[in-house]
N, C-alpha and C positions, 0 to 999 in steps of 0.2 A: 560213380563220380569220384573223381580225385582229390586226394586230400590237398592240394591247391584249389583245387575247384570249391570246397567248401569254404574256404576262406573268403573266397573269392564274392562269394554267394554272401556268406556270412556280414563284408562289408557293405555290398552295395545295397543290402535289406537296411540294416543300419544309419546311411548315411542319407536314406530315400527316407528316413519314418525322422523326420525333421523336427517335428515335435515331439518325440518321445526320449525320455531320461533314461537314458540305461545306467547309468552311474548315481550313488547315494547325490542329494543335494542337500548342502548345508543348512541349519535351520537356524534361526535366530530367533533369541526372545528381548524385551525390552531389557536395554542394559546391560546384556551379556550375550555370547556367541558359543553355540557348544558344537562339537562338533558332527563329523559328518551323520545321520543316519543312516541304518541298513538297507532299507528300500524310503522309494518314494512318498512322501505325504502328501494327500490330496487336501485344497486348502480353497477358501473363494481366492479372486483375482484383485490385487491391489488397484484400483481403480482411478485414473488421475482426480474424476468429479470427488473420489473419496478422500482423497489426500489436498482438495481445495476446501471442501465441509471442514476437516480437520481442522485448517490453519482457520479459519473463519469461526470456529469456534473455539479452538484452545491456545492457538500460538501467543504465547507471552508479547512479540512484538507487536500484534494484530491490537491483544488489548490493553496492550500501555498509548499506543493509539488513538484509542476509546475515550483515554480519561480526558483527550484533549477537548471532547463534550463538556465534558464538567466544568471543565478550565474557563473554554467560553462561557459558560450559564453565571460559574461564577464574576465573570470578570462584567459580562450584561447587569449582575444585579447589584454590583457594585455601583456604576455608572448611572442607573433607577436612583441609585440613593441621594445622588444631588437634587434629583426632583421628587424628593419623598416628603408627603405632606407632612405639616408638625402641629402640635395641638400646644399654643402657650400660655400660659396662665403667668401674669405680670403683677406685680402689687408697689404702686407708688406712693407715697406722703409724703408731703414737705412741711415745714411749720415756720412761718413767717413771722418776722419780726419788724415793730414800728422802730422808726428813730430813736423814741423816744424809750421803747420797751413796755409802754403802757397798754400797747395794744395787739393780740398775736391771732395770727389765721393759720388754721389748719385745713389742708386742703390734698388730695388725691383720688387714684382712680383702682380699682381691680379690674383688670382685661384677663380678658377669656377668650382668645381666638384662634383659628384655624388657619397657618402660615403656609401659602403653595407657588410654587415654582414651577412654571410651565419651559420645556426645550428652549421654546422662542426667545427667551431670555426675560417675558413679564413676568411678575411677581405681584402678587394679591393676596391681599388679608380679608377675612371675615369674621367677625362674632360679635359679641356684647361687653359694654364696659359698664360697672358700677361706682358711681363716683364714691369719694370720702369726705366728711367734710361738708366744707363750705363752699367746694368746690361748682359750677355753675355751668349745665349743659347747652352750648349756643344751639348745636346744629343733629339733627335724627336723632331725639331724643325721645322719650315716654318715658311712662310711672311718675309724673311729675317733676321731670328731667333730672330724676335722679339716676336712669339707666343711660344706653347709647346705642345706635346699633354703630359697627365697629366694622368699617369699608375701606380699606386703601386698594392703590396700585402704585409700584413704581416699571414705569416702563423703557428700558432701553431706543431710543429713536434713531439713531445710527450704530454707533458699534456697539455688540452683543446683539443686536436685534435679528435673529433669524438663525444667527449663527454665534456659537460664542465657546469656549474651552470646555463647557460642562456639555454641549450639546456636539461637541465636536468627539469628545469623549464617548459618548452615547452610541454616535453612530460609526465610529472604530468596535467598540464593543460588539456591536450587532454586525459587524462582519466578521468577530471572532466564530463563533461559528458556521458558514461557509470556508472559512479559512481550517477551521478543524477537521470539515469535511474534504478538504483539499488533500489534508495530511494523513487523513484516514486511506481515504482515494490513492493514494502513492507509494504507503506501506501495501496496503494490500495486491496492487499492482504489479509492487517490484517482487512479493514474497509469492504471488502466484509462475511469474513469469519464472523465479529459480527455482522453486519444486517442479514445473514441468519440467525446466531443462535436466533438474535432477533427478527425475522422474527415468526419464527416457536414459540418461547413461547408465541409471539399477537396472534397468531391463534390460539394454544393452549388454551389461556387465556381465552377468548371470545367464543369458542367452548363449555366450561366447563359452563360459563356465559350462554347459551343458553340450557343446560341441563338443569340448578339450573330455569331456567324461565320456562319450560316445565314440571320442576316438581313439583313447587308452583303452574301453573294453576291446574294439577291435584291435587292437596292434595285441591284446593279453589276450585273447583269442588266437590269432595268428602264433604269437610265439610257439602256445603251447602246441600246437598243430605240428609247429615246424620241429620242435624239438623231438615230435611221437615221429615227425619222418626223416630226423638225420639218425635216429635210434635202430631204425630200419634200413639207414645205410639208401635212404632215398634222396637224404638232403646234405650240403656238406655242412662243417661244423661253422665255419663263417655264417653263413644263412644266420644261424643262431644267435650269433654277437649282433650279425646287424639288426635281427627281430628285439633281440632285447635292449640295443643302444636305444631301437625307436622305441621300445617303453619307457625308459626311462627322460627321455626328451620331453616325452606328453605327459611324464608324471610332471618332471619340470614346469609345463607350460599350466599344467593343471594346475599345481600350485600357484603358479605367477595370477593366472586366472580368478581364483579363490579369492587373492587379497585384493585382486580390484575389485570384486563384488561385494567383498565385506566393506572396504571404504566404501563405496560407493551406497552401499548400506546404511554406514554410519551418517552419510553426509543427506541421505534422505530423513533421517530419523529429527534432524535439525528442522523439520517442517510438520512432523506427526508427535502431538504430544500428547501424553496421556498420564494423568494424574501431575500436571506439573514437571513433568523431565522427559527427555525425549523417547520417543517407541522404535526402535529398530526394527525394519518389517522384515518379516521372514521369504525366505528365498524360496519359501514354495508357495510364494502369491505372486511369483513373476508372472505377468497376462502376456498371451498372446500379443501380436503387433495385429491393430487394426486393420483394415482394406485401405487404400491407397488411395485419399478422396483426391480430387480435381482442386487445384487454385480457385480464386474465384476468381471470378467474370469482372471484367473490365470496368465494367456500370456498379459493382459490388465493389469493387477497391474505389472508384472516386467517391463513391457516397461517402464509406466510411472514412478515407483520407481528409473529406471535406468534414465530415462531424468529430475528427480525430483533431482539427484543430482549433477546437473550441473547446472539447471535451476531456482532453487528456489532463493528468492533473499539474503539469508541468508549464502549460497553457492557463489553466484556470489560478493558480498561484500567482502566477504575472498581475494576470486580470485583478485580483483581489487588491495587490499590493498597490497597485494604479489607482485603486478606488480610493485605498484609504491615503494616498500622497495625495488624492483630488480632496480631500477631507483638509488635510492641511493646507494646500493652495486655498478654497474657500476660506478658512478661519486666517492665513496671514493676508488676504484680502480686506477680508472684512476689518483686520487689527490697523488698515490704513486711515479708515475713517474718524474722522474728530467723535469725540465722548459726549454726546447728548441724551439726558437723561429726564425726563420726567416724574414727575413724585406728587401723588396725594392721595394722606393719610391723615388720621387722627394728629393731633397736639399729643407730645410723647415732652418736652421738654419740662420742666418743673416749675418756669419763672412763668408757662404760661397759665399756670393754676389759680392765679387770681382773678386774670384776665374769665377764665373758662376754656371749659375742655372741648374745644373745638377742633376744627381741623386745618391744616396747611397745604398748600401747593409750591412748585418749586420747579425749576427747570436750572438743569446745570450743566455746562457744556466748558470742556480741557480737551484740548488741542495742543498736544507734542508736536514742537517745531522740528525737529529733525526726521523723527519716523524709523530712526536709524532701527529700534531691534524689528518691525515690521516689515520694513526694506528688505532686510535680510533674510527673513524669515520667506519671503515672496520667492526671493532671487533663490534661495535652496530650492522650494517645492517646485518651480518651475525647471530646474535643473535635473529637478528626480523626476518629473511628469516628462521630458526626454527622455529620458534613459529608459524609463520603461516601454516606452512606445516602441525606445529599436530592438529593448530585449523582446517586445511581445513579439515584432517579426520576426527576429531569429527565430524564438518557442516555435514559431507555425511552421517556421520555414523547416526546422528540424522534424517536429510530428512528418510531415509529408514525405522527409527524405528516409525519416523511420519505415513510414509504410513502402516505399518504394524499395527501399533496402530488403525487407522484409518475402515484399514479390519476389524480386531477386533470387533471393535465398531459397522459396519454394519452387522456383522455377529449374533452378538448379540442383537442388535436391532429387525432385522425381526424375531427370535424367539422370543423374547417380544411379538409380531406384532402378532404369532401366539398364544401365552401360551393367552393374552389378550382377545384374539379374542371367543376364548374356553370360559375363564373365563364368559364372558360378553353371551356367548350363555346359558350355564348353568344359570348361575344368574336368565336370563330370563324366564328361564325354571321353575325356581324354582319362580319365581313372578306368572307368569301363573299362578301355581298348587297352591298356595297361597290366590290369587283373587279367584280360583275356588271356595277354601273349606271356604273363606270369604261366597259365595253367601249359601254356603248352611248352609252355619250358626255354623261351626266347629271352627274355628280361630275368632279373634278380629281383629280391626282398627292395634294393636299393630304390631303384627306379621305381618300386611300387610307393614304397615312401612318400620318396618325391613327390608322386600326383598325389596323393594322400592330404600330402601337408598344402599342395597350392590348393586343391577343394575346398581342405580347411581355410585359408588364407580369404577365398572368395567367398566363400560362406558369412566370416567374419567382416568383412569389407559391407557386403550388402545388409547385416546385420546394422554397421555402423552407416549405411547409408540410409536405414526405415527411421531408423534411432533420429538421425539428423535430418528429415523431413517432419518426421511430430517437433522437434525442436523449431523446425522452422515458423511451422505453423504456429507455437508460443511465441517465437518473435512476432508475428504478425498481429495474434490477438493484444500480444501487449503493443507495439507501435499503433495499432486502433484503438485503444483507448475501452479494449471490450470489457477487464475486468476491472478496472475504476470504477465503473458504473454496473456491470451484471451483477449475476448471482453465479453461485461457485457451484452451482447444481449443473454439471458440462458433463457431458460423452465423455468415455473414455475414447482417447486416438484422436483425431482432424478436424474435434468438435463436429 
């Protein structure tokens, strides 16, 4: 065989074993990049499921996210505390005085009761009073009515009753957490959706990096081949310039190569943290590209478009904020109504301690003629209970045109997937028949080049078109609303 014939040989074994490194690959450790090694390192495979655990357990944005838990629990137990029981212990005495000054009464009571506050706006007291004095028990007395039992209510009858600022409060609070879990739901959503994309252009990156090394060993093959046969007076001396110009091009592209794999490195490392700072993964956990799954089925996209727009947290944010503008339409509602309030409790005033420590009743009712801060208050919440309603259409109307977008994009991908595939068969075909008519001495070094680099070119094209169907497929799981709500324990590849 001829030493063109070796060559010849020598590339098309090379360019057919598609998965093998014949060139050192870069290794990276966290926080720093060293360079190339001498052979290959065998390493596990960067896994997407593994770089979604990560963020779900250590990404800093994932768990500043988290503390919005706390935030609601706190702000709930705040809100508890307008209806938090109290235990009061009261001590009164007065000492009366006659006209005349010949005559004086000393009279009061020690209370000892239990003060509570129910949502609804009633209020009730319980416990026991001890008189002082000369003071004189009318009503639920014993021990010789010298004690008392100690019973009120004052009850709101229209405004505050049912609804009112403390209960209005309450129940904003207690959407603080579904609202926390909206924001959780969103971060982790959006932080899933840019590590796959990120994901896929490291693999990509470093994929294309391992072409540009398999094709510089071949062309430094070849040169030196051609230089043992211009030596020999078999090849001319040009041959040689043009073998080693195309070394030096792939060293070129090689390097161009390197630095997008290393950013592309870097910008993954911004999703994998370990020990607090980010972890740069190493370039010999680039994985394989999975098999090429199928879209889904027609009955599969509307299911999930229909629970994408209910579910997504962009949708459920709306929904929240609707709830709690309806929280304030009820409470400026209710603030329309006249102030009637009912009251009966013990005698608490001092002048009535002659009389005896009895009890009183009362009904009091203030009526604001104008209504004016209540009016207002209406006329806003029903202007934001608008506006939410058109923004909740839009929300849905966008979820549905996410997932429709998203089909799109897979549907247009796997045909990439195939025009690529074509491309990259042809090319080959035509390198073949190129190296042939090389060996028989019809073509130049030049022309071999040429098909060389479009091989390369369609190689890297369908490389960037596997790359941008996993991408696609992220778009789609994020427009469904899949990791708002899953678990980050996913497939590597098309889930």
């Amino acid at each position: 065989m001829s030493r063109c014939s070796r060559v010849a040989c020598v590339f098309i074994i090379s360019l057919a074993a598609t998965g093998r490194v014949l060139g050192a690959v870069p290794s990276f450790k966290a926080g720093s990049a060293e360079a190339f090694p001498d052979r290959p390192v065998t390493a596990k495979p960067l896994t997407l499921g593994e770089v979604f655990t990560r963020i779900d357990h250590s990404h800093p944005l994932l768990q500043g996210a988290g503390a919005e838990r706390l935030i609601a629990k706190g702000r709930l137990l705040r809100a508890l505390g307008a209806f938090e029981p109290a235990v009061v212990n009261d001590v009164e005495v007065e000492r009366f005085l006659s006209s005349t000054g010949s005559n004086t009464r000393t009279a009061g009571f020690n209370d000892t009761f239990v003060d509570m506050r129910h949502p609804s706006g009633i209020r009730g007291i319980a416990g026991i009073r001890q008189s002082i004095g000369e003071a004189t028990i009318p009503d639920l007395g014993f021990n010789d009515d010298r004690q008392q039992v100690l019973l009120g209510a004052f009850i709101p009858l229209l405004r505050g009753f049912l609804m009112n600022p403390e209960k209005a409060e309450l129940k904003r609070s207690q959407l603080a957490k579904p609202r926390a879990e909206v924001q959780i739901a969103q971060t982790r959503q959006d932080l899933f959706f840019g590590a796959a994309n990120q994901y896929w252009d490291w693999v990509a990156a470093w994929k294309v990096v391992r072409i540009q090394q398999r094709m510089l060993a071949v062309a430094k093959d070849r040169l030196a081949q051609i230089r043992r046969r211009a030596k020999a007076g078999a090849a001319a001396p040009m041959d040689v310039t043009e073998a080693e110009q195309g070394v030096q091009r792939r060293t070129e592209s090689l390097i161009a190569a390197q630095r997008k794999g290393e950013q592309e490195a870097f910008k993954l490392s911004l999703f994998l943290w370990e020990a607090d700072q980010p972890a740069v993964p190493a370039a010999e956990r680039v994985p394989a590209f999975p098999e090429v799954a199928p879209p889904p089925s027609r009955a599969a996209a509307t299911s999930e478009k229909q629970n994408a727009r209910t579910d997504r947290p962009e949708v459920r944010a709306v929904m929240i904020e609707a709830e709690l503008n309806d929280i304030d339409l009820k409470l400026a509602r209710n603030n329309l109504l006249p102030k009637l309030d009912f009251e009966a409790a013990p005698a608490r005033s001092p002048e009535k301690f002659v009389l005896g420590l009895g009890y009183r009743f009362g009904v009091t009712l203030r009526l604001p003629l104008l209504q004016r801060q209540a009016r207002g208050e209406l006329t806003e919440a029903n202007a934001k209970a608008q506006r939410y309603a058109l923004m909740l259409k839009f929300r849905e109307e966008q979820v549905a045109t996410d997932v429709d977008n998203a089909l799109s994009a897979l549907a247009r991908a796997k045909e990439r997937i195939q025009a690529a595939s074509r491309s990259l068969r042809l090319a080959r075909t035509l390198l073949k028949g190129e190296q042939k008519r090389f060996e028989l001495g019809a073509t130049n070094v030049l022309f071999v080049n040429l098909r060389e680099r479009n091989a390369v070119d369609a190689e890297t094209r369908l490389i960037q078109a596997r790359a941008d169907y996993e991408k696609a497929w992220a778009f789609y799981r994020w427009a469904s609303g899949t990791w708002a709500v899953g678990t980050s324990d996913v497939a590597q590849g098309s889930f």
